[in-house]
C-alpha positions as CSV (number, residue, x, y, z in Angstrom):
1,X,15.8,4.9,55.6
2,X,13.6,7.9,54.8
3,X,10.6,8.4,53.0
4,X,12.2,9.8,50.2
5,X,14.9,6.9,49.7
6,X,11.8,4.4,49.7
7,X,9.5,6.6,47.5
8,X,13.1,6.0,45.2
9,X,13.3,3.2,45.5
10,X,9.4,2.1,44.2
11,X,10.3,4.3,41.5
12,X,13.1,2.8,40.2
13,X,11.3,-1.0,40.5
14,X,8.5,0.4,38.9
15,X,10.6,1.8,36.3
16,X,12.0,-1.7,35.6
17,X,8.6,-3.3,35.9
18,X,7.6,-1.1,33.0
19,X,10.6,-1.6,30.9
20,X,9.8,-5.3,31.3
21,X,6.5,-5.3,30.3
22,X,7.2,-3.2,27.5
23,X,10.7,-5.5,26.3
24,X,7.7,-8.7,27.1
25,X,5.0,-6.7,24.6
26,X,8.1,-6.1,22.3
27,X,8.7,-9.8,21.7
28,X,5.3,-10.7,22.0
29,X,4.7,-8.5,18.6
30,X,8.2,-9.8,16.7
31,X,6.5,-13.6,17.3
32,X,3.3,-12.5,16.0
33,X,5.3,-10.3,13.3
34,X,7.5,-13.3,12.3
35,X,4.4,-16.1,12.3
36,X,2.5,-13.4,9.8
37,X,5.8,-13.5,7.4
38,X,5.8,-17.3,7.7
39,X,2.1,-17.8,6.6
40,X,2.7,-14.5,3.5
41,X,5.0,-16.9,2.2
42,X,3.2,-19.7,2.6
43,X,0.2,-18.0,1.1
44,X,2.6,-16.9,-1.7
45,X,4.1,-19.9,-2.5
46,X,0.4,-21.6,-2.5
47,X,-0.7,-19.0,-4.7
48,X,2.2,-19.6,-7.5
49,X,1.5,-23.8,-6.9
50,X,-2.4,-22.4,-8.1
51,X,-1.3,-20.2,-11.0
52,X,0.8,-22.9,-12.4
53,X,-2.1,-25.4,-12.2
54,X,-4.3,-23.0,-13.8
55,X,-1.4,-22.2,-16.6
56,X,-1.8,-26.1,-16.4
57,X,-5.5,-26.4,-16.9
58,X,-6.2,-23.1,-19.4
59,X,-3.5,-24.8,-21.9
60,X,-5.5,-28.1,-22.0
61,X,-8.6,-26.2,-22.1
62,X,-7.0,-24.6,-25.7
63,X,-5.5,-27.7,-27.2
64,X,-9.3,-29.2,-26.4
65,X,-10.9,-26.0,-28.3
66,X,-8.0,-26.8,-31.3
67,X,-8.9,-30.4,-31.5
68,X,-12.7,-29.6,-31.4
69,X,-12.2,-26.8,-34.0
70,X,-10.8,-29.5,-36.5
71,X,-13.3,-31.9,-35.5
72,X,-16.1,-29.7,-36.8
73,X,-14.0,-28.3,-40.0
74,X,-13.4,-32.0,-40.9
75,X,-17.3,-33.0,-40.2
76,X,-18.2,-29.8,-42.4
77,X,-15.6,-31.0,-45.1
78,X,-17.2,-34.6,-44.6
79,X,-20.7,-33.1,-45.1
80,X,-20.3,-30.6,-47.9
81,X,-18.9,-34.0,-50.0
């Protein structure tokens, strides 16, 4: 076996030892890719759970103003009697 065969050779395994690493970095980013998609729609489901319970919260917060509203026009009506 010659030099050149060997020099070949090294180059063809280092070839594959790059393509390797490079498929290994590959799936390495689609894991991370696909965990980051998992927690956006976790994060986005969370967020319309939140926006409900405010929708929630904001429309007792408005019958509360109603109710005090004719609270005071009835204690005005009561007074001006």
């Amino acid at each position: 076996m010659d030099m050149s065969m060997i020099v070949s050779i090294a180059s063809i395994f280092g070839v594959c030892l790059a393509y390797l690493s490079f498929m290994k970095d590959k799936l390495k980013g689609a894991e991370e890719f696909g965990k980051l998609q998992q927690k956006v729609h976790q994060l986005e489901q969370q967020a319309r759970s939140n926006e409900n319970r405010f929708q929630k919260i904001e429309d007792k917060l408005d019958e509360i103003q109603q109710t005090l509203t004719r609270l005071e026009t009835l204690i005005l009506t009561k007074n001006n009697d």
